[in-house]
Each structure stands twice: as structure tokens, then as C-alpha cells.
C-alpha positions in Angstrom: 17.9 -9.8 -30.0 17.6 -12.6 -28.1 13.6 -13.4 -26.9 11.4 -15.2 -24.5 8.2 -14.3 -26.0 7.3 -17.3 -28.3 3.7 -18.3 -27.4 2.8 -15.5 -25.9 0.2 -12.9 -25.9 0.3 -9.4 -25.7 -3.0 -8.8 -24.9 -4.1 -5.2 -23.4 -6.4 -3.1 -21.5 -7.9 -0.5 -23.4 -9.4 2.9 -22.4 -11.1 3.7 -26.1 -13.4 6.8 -24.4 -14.9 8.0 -20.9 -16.2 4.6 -19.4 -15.5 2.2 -22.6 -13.0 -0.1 -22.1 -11.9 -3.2 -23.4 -9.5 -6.3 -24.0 -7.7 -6.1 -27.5 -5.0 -8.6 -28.8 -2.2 -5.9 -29.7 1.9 -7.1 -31.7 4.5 -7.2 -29.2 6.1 -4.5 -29.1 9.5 -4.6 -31.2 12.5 -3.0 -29.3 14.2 -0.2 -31.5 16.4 1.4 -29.1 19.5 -1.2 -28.3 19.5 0.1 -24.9 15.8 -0.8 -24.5 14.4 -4.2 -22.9 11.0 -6.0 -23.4 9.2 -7.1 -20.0 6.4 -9.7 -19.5 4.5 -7.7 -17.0 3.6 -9.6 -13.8 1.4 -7.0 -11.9 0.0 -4.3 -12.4 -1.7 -1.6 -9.1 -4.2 0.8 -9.9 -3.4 3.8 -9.4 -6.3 7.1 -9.0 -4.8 8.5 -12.4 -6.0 5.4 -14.0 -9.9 5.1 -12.7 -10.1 8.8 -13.2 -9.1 8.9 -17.1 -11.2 5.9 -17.2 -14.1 8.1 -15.5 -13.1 11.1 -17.1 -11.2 10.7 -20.0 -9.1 13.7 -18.9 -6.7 15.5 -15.9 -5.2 18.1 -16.8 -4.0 19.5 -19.9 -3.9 15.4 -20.7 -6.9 14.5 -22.9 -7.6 10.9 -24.2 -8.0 11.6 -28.3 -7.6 8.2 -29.0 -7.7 4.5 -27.4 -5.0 4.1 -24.8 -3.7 0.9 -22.9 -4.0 2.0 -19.0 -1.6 0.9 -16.0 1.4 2.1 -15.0 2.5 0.7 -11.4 4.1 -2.7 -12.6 6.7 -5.2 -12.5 8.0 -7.8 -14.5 9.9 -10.5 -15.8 12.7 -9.4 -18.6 11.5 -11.1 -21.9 14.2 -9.4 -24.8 17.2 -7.7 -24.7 18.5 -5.1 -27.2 22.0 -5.4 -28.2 23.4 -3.1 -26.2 22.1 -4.1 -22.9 24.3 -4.8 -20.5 22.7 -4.6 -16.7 20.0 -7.1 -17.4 19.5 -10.8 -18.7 16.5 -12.7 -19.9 14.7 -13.6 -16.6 15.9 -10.6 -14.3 12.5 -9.8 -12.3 12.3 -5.8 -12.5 10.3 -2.8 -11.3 9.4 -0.5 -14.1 9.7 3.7 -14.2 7.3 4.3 -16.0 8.0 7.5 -17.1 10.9 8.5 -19.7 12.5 11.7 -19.7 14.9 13.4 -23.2 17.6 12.9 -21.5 18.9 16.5 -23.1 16.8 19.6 -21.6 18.0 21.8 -18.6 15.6 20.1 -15.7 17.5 16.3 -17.0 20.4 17.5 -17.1 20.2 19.1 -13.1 18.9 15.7 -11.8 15.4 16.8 -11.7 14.3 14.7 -15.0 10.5 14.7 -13.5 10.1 17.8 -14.5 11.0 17.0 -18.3 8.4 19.2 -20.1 8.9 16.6 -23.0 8.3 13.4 -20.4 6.9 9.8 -22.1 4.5 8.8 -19.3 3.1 5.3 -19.4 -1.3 6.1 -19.6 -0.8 9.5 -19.9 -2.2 10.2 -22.8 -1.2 9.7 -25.9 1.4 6.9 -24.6 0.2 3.4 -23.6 0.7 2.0 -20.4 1.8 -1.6 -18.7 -1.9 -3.3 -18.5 -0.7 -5.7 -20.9 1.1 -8.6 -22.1 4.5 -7.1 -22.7 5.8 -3.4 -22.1 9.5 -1.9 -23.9 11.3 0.3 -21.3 15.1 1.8 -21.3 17.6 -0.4 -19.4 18.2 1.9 -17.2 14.5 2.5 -16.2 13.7 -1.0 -15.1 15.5 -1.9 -11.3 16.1 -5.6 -10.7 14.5 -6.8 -8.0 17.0 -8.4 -4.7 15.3 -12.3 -4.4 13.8 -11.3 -1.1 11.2 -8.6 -2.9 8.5 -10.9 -5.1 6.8 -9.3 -7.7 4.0 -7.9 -6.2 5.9 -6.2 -4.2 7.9 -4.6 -7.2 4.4 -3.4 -8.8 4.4 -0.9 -5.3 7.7 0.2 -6.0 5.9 2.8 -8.4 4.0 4.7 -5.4 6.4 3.9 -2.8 9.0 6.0 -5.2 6.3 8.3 -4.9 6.1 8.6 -1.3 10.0 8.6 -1.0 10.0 11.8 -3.0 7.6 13.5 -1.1 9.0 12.5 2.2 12.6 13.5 1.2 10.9 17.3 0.0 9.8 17.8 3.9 13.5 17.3 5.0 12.9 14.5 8.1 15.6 14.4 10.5 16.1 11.4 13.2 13.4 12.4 15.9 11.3 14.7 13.9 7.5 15.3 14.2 5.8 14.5 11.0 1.8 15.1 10.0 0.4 13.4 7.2 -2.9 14.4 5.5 -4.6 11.7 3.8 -4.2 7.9 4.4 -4.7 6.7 1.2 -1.8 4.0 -0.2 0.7 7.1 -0.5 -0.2 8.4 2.4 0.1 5.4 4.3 3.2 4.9 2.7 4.5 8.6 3.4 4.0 7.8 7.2 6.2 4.4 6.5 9.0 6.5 5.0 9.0 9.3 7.4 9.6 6.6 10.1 12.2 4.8 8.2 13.9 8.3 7.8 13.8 8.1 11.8 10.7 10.2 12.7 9.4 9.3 16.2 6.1 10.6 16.1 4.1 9.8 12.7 0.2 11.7 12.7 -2.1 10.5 10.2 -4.9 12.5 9.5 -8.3 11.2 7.9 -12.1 11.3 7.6 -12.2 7.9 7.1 -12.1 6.1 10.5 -11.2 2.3 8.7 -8.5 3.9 7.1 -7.2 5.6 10.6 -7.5 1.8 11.6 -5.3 0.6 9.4 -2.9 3.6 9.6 -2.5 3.0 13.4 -1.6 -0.7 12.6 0.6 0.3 10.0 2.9 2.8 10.7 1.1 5.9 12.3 2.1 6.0 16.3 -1.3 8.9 16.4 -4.3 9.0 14.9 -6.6 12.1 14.4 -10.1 12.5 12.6 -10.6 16.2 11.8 -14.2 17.9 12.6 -16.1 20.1 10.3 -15.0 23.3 11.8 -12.4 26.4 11.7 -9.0 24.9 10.1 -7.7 27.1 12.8 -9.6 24.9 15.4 -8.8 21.7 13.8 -5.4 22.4 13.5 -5.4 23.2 17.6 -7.2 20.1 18.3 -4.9 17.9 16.3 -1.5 19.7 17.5 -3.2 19.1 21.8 -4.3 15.4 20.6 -1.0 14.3 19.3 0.9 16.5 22.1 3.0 18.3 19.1 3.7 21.3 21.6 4.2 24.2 19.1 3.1 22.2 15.9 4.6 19.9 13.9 8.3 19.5 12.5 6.8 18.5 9.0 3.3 18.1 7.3 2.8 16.1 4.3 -0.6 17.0 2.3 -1.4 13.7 0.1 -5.0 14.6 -0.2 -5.2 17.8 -2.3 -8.2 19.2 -0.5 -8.7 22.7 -0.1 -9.6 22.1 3.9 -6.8 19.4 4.4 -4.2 22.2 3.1 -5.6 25.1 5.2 -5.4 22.7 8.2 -1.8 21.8 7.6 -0.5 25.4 7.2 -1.6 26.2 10.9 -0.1 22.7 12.0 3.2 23.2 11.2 5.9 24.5 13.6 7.2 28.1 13.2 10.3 27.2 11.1 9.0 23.6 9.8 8.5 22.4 6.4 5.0 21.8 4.6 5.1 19.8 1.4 2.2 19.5 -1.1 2.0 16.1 -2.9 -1.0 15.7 -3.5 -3.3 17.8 -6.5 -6.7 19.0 -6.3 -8.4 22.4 -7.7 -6.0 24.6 -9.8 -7.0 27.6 -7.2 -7.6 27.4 -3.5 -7.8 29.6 -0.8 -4.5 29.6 1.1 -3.5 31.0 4.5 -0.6 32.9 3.3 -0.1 34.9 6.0 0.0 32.1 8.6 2.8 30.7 6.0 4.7 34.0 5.8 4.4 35.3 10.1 5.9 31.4 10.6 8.2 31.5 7.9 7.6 28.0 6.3 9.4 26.6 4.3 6.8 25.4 1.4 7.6 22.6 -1.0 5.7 21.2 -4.5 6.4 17.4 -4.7 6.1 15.3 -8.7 6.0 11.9 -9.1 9.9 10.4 -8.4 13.5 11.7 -9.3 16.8 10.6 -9.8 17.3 7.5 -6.5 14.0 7.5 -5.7 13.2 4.3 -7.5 16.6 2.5 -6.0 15.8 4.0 -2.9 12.3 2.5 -2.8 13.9 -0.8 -3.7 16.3 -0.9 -1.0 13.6 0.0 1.6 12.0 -2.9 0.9 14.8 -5.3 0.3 16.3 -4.7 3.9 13.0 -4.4 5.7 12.8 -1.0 6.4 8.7 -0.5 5.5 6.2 -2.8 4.5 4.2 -2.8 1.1 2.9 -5.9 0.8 0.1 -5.5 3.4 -1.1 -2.5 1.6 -2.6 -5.3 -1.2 -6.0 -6.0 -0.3 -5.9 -8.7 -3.4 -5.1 -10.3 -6.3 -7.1 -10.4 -9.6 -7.1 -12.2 -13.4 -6.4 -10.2 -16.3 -9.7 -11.0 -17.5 -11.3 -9.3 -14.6 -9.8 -5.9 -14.7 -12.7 -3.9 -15.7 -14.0 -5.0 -12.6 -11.1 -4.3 -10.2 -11.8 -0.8 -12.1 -15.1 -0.7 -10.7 -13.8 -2.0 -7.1 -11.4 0.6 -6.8 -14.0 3.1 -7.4 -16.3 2.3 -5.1 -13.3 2.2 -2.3 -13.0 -1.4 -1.9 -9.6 -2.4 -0.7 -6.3 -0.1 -0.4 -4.5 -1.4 -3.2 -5.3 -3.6 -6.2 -2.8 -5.8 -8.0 -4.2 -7.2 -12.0 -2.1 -10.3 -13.0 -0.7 -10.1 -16.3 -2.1 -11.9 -19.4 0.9 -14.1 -19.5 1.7 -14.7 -15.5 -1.2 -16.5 -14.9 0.4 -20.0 -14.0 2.8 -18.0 -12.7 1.1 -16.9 -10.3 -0.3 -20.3 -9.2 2.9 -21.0 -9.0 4.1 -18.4 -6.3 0.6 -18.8 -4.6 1.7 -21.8 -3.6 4.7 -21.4 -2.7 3.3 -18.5 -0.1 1.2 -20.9 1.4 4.2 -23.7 2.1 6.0 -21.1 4.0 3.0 -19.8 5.9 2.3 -23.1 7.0 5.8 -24.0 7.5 6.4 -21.0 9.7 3.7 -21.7 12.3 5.1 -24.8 12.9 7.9 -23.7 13.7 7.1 -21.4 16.1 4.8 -23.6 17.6 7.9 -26.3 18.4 9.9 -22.8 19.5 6.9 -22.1 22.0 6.7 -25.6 23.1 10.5 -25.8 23.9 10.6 -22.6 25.8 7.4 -23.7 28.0 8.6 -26.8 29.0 11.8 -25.4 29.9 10.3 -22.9 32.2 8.9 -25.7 34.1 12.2 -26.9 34.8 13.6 -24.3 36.1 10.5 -23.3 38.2 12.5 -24.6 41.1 15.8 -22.9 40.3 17.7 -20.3 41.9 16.0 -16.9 41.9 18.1 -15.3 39.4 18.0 -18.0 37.1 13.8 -17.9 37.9 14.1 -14.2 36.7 16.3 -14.3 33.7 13.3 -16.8 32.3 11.0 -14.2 32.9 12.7 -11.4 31.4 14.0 -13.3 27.9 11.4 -16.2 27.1 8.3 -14.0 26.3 10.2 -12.1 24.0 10.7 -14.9 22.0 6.6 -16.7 22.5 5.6 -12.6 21.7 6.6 -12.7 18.0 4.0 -14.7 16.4 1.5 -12.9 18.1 2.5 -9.4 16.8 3.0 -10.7 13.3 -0.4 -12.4 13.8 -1.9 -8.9 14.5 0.0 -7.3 12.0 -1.3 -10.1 9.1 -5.1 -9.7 10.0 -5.8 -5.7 8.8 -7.9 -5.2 6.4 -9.1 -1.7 5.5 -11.0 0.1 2.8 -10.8 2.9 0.6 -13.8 5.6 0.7 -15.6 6.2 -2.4 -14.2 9.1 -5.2 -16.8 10.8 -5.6 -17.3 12.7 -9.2 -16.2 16.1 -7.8 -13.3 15.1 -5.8 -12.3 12.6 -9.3 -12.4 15.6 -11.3 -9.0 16.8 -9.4 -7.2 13.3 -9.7 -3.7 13.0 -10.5 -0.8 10.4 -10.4 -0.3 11.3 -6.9 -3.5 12.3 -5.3 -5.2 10.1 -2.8 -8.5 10.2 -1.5 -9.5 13.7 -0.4 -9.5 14.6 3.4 -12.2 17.1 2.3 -13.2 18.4 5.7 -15.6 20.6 4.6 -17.4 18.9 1.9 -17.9 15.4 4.0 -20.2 16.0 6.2 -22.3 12.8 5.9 -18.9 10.5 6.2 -17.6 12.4 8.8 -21.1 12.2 11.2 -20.9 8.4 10.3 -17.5 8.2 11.4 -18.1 10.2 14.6 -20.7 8.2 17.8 -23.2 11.4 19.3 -21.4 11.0 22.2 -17.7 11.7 20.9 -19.4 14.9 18.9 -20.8 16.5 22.3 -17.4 16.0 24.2 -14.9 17.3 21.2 -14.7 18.0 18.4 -11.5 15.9 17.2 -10.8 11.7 17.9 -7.2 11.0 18.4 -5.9 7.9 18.8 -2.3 6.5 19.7 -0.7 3.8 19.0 0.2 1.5 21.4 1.9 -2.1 21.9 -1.6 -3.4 23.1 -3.6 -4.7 19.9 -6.4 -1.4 19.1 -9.7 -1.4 20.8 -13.0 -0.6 18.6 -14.5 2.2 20.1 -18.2 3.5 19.5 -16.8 6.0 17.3 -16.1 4.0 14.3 -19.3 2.3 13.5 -19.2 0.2 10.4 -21.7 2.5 7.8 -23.8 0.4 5.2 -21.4 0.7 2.5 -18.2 -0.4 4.2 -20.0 -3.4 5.8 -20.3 -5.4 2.6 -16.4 -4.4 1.8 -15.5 -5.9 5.4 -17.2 -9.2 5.0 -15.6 -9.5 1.3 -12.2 -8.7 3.5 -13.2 -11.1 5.7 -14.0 -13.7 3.2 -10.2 -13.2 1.6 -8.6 -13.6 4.5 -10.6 -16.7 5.3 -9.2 -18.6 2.2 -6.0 -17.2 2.4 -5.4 -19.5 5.4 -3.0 -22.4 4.8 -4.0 -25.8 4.8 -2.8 -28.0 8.1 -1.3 -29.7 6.0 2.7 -29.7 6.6 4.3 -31.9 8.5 5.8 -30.6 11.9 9.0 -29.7 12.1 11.1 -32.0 14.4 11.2 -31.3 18.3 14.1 -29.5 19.4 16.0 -31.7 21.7 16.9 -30.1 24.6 19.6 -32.1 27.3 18.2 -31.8 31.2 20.9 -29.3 32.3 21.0 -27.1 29.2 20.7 -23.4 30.4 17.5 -21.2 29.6 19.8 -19.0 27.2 21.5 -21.8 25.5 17.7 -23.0 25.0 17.2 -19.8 23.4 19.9 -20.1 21.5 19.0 -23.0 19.4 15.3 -22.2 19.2 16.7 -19.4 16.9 19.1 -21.8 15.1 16.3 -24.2 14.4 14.2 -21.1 12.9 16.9 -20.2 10.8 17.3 -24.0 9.6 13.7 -24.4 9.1 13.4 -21.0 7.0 16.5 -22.1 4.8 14.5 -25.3 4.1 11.3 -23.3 3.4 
């Protein structure tokens, strides 16, 4: 078995009971299965399931009897190789499925191995998870990663899998309607599938008016905040607001609370489909009749199946969604405990812990980052230049000539703004609170608990919005999105916005580079030949990079 794991440490994060954690120096783990490989993990999210056994020591029929390494959205770098391995070398960066099925009972054998009663999940009890030095996984559960997709992005393979099954339950067809309750990281990342699947209108529902915030700049084209009222009325408000005529083609619950479902039922078409993904209290009250007289078609959603891990890979890869803006930032191993804590009390969407061993690593790539962000503004900045100057020449042109400048120029001098825009959204997550924690699963996000929120809903909600309607939709539009006196910062996000703040304050580059060299442009060269070899000058200047 050949090995790249001399010198290193496999030390782990430990759940030993309800709120006791802590860092123990474990073997590294010795590959029995030939088929099996050994991965240095690189990054690790932190996923509800984990703060809520760490708060609870329990979901489910899952109950922590003894100490437990915790984790399980993470990639990494392939450290050992069994013998008969033959998809993966030493130094392949992978994405690891965390979750191995038998292989041998009826739901594996039809394709639906996530529903193996006999299922090895990594932190679900009694099986460790990835928060450590190295983690053994089957060959053919770890998914190289394409060299365009960096590591961190490979540890939110796990919940964008997650969001590709769910999305792929509610059946989206090219120009569908599509509601999604919650906007949590997988329900943020539901609305980015449903429009890579080729939905044209995207609704994300929330109490949470920073989370709407993000989702608008994200991938929602509407925004709705639901009241506390009927779910009848809500639904009506949100189906006018987003101009769904007769409801929606699809609605995606990735909340699990009881008023979030009831709302959805009413919200969907007659005909449409309503997925459940995510998992709150084992009994609710349902609106079965509105589900029967509208003959819905009504689908459970659990964790990933067979594709959805290459699918989730591939979206990536080519483009198609974005993850890595869903990581609000980076943290040691040593401070885990208190990314924990952070998570918990709703700061940031999505957490990434650095491994034990990927510390330099990590400076490594850090800085690497920064020489392209800085490289890339300067490159733009000679694009803009070229183009303005340019125009001037041509000021005094033919009409037509005048005009096809207009028209084709901006385009190009537009794309570093929209990126820009794009790069600066920072959002938080609300609080879990005890009762909502108590219904956490692998899948669950935040609860869109309508009924149960009233003191986050009237902060999220000016007087004046609450005595003209009951509901605040928003669309989204090419303009960047105004702040409206319905979304005051409350005392406990402020704090979390100046942190956000702070981050992205140092994650600036340093003016350092040198500029990129002018792009020499002869006196009688047309505006689209001009064009032209801006582009080609990008292109040269990112192959450099």
C-alpha cells in the first residue's frame, strides 16, 4: 500500500457527550478493504446535524453512546491506496460521500442505496466522521475533483449533492415556476439548481430578511417574507407578490417547519409537485385535503443517490451555480469548537475547518487567490482603459460606427462591476433555537417557522410595511438591491455584519502586482477588432495567472 502519511497527524474532533468536546491524537486509520483509499482531509463545512448532536447528543433513533469524531462535508487530498484501486493516485484532490451503503439489499440494488437500512454514515452515531487528520473511504465513494474546483469548493459538494436530489424529486422542466422554503445553505443552493435545471422564476421564502438579501443576490429572481397569519393568506400573498398566476409549478420545503409546509401545500399549482427535504417534528398538521382537491404530486427527499454526487461536481466544474460564495470563512483546526459555537449563534452561511495536516496548505492556496485577484483587476482596468480611449476616437465617426460603440463597449466595462457586486455579499444565519435544534437533521436548514417567530419576524418587518401588507416581496433586478426600511439590522445581526465586514476588509489584495502591459491599439483599428484583442489579452493574462 503505497502512503503519503509519514509525519503526519491524525488528530480529531471529538463529541465525547452533549456539549463536551475535544481534540484527541487518534492511529491513522489502516485501509482493510483493497478497494478502499486513505484521504488527508482538507476542509471540512458544518453541517446542522453536527451542531445539533453536539447540542443534543441525539436526532432520531441516532443516540451518541460513546465518543464520536464529528464532520462529514469534506474534501481531500488522496494519501494511500489499497491494492486494488484503480481510479485514483496518490495526490488526486477528492470530494468525499460520506455515507456507505451494503451494496447487497433490495433499495442498493434499485439505485436508491440512500435508503440502505444498514447505511455507514460518517457522525452518525456510532461511525466517526471527517473532522480529522485522515478519513478511509471506498474508491468509488470519493469523486476527483476537475483542476478548476479547489478544495473548498469540494467540501460543498456534500450539500450541494443534497440540493441536487431534492431539486431533481420536484421534476423542473426548462421554464418552470419553482418556490423554495427556507434559505438556509441548501436552500440557497436548491434555488441555484432549480435555475441550472432551467427554471425562470426562482421564489425564496424566509423570515430572515439578511438571508432574503443574499438569496436575491444569489440566485432567487423574487423574494417573499411570510407574515404571521392564515397559511391560506400567506400562500395568496406570496403566489400575487411573485405573479405565480395559479400557484407555483414546484415548492421545495428545506425548512421542516410545520407553518412553512402548510404554506407550501396551498402554493403549489393544481397538478404541481411539492417536495419535502427538509425534517422537523415526527407529526404535523397537514392540509390534506388542499393536497388531494389539487392532486399534488407529493415527494420525501434523503440525503443523495446514485449521480447526484457527479452531478454536483459537474455543476460546479462547468459554471453552472456558485458555491463558493456561500463560505462566509475559513478557520484552523484548532479553533473548531469555536466555529461550533459561531454556527450556532447564526454567524455566517457556511463554515469551512481546515484540516490538522492542510494548514500550510492552505497558506499556500491563500496566496495564490490573492495573485489572481489582484492580477484580474488589472487587467480589466487596461481592458477599460483601451475601450475609453477608443471611444474618443471614434467620437467623430460616422453615425453607425458612433452607434455600434454604444451598443458593444459597455458590455465589456459592465463585467467587473457585476462581479464586484456579486463578490461583496455577506449574510448571516439566524440563531437555532433549542426547540427548532431538537428537529435537526442532515438536511434541515433553519426553520421558516411562521408561527413561532414572532419577535424575528416584527424585527424584520418597518411599522409602516406591517400597516400596508402583510407580505414583502422583492425581485430581482439587473440594478444592484436597494435597503429598504424593512430590513433593519437587529442587535444581534449587527455585531455579525461588522465581523463580515471586517473579513472582507482583509481579504482585499495588496496593490501590489505589477500592471499588465497596455494593449497597443494601431490608429485605424476598428471598435470590434479593439474588442477583439481586449478579450485575447484577458485570456493571455489569465493563462499567466
Amino acid at each position: 500500500m503505497a502512503s503519503l502519511t509519514e509525519g503526519k497527524s491524525n488528530l480529531s474532533f471529538i463529541l465525547n457527550s452533549t456539549l463536551n468536546v475535544s481534540y484527541e491524537e487518534r492511529p491513522i486509520p489502516t485501509l482493510t478493504d483493497p478497494r478502499s483509499v486513505l484521504v488527508a482531509i482538507a476542509f471540512t463545512g458544518i453541517c446542522g446535524s453536527d451542531v445539533h448532536y453536539w447540542q443534543h447528543g441525539s436526532i432520531g433513533p441516532f443516540v451518541l453512546k460513546s465518543p464520536m469524531c464529528l464532520g462529514h462535508e469534506s474534501s481531500g487530498t488522496v494519501a494511500a491506496i489499497g491494492s486494488a484501486v484503480t481510479t485514483l493516485k496518490l495526490g488526486d484532490r477528492v470530494a468525499i460521500e460520506p455515507g456507505t451503503p451494503c451494496r447487497h439489499c433490495e433499495p442498493c440494488l434499485s439505485g436508491h442505496y440512500n435508503l440502505c437500512p444498514d447505511m455507514r454514515f460518517a457522525a452518525t452515531p456510532p461511525y466517526d466522521g471527517t473532522l480529522c487528520g485522515f478519513y478511509a473511504a471506498p474508491e468509488d465513494f470519493c469523486y476527483k475533483l476537475p483542476d478548476q474546483v479547489s478544495l473548498q469548493e469540494g467540501a460543498l459538494v456534500e450539500p450541494l449533492a443534497v440540493a441536487v436530489h431534492i431539486t431533481k424529486q420536484a421534476q423542473i422542466s426548462p421554464g418552470a415556476s419553482v418556490v423554495v422554503m427556507g434559505a438556509g445553505p441548501v436552500g440557497l443552493l436548491c434555488c441555484a439548481v432549480a435555475k441550472a435545471f432551467g427554471a425562470t422564476k426562482v421564489v425564496s421564502v424566509d423570515i430572515q430578511q439578511d438571508r432574503l438579501d443574499f438569496a436575491k443576490g444569489y440566485a432567487a429572481t423574487h423574494t417573499f417574507m411570510p407574515q404571521r397569519v392564515a397559511a391560506e393568506v400567506n400562500a395568496e400573498n406570496l403566489i400575487k407578490a411573485a405573479d405565480l398566476g395559479e400557484g407555483a409549478d414546484a415548492v421545495i420545503d428545506a425548512s421542516g417547519a410545520e407553518p412553512s409546509i402548510q404554506t407550501s401545500i396551498h402554493v403549489v399549482r393544481r397538478g404541481g409537485v411539492y417536495v419535502q427535504g427538509g425534517m422537523g417534528k415526527p407529526d404535523i398538521t397537514f392540509p390534506i385535503m388542499a393536497l388531494c382537491t389539487k392532486e399534488i404530486t407529493m415527494r420525501g427527499s434523503f440525503r443523495y443517490g446514485s449521480g447526484d454526487y457527479k452531478l454536483a461536481v459537474q455543476l460546479v466544474a462547468s459554471g453552472s451555480l456558485d458555491v463558493k460564495s456561500l463560505v462566509s470563512r475559513e478557520v484552523p483546526f484548532k479553533d473548531a469548537e469555536q466555529a461550533f459555537e459561531d454556527v450556532l449563534k447564526g454567524r455566517g452561511i457556511k463554515v469551512l475547518i481546515r484540516g490538522p495536516n492542510h494548514e500550510g496548505d492552505a497558506k499556500a492556496e491563500a496566496k495564490g487567490e490573492e495573485k489572481k485577484e489582484v492580477e484580474a483587476p488589472a487587467a480589466a482596468a487596461v481592458a477599460e482603459e483601451a475601450v475609453a480611449e477608443k471611444s474618443e476616437e471614434v467620437a467623430a465617426a460616422p453615425e453607425a460606427e458612433k452607434t455600434e460603440t454604444e451598443t458593444t463597449a459597455p458590455v465589456e466595462a459592465a463585467a467587473p462591476v457585476e462581479e464586484t457586486t456579486k463578490s461583496v455579499a455577506t449574510e448571516t444565519e439566524p440563531v437555532v433555537e433549542a426547540a427548532k435544534a431538537d428537529e435537526a437533521t442532515e438536511t434541515s436548514e433553519p426553520v421558516v417557522d411562521i408561527a413561532k417567530a414572532e419577535e424575528t419576524t416584527e424585527a424584520a418587518a418597518a411599522p409602516a410595511a406591517e400597516e400596508s401588507a402583510p407580505a414583502v416581496v422583492e425581485e430581482k433586478t439587473e440594478e444592484a438591491p436597494e435597503v429598504t426600511e424593512s430590513a433593519p439590522v437587529t442587535e444581534e445581526s449587527a455585531p455579525v455584519s461588522t465581523e463580515a465586514a471586517a473579513d472582507a476588509e482583509a481579504a482585499k489584495p495588496e496593490e501590489t502586482a505589477e500592471p499588465a502591459a497596455p494593449v497597443e491599439i494601431p490608429e485605424r483599428t476598428s471598435v470590434l477588432d479593439t474588442i477583439r484583442k481586449i478579450e485575447e489579452t484577458a485570456k493571455k493574462t489569465d493563462a499567466l495567472g
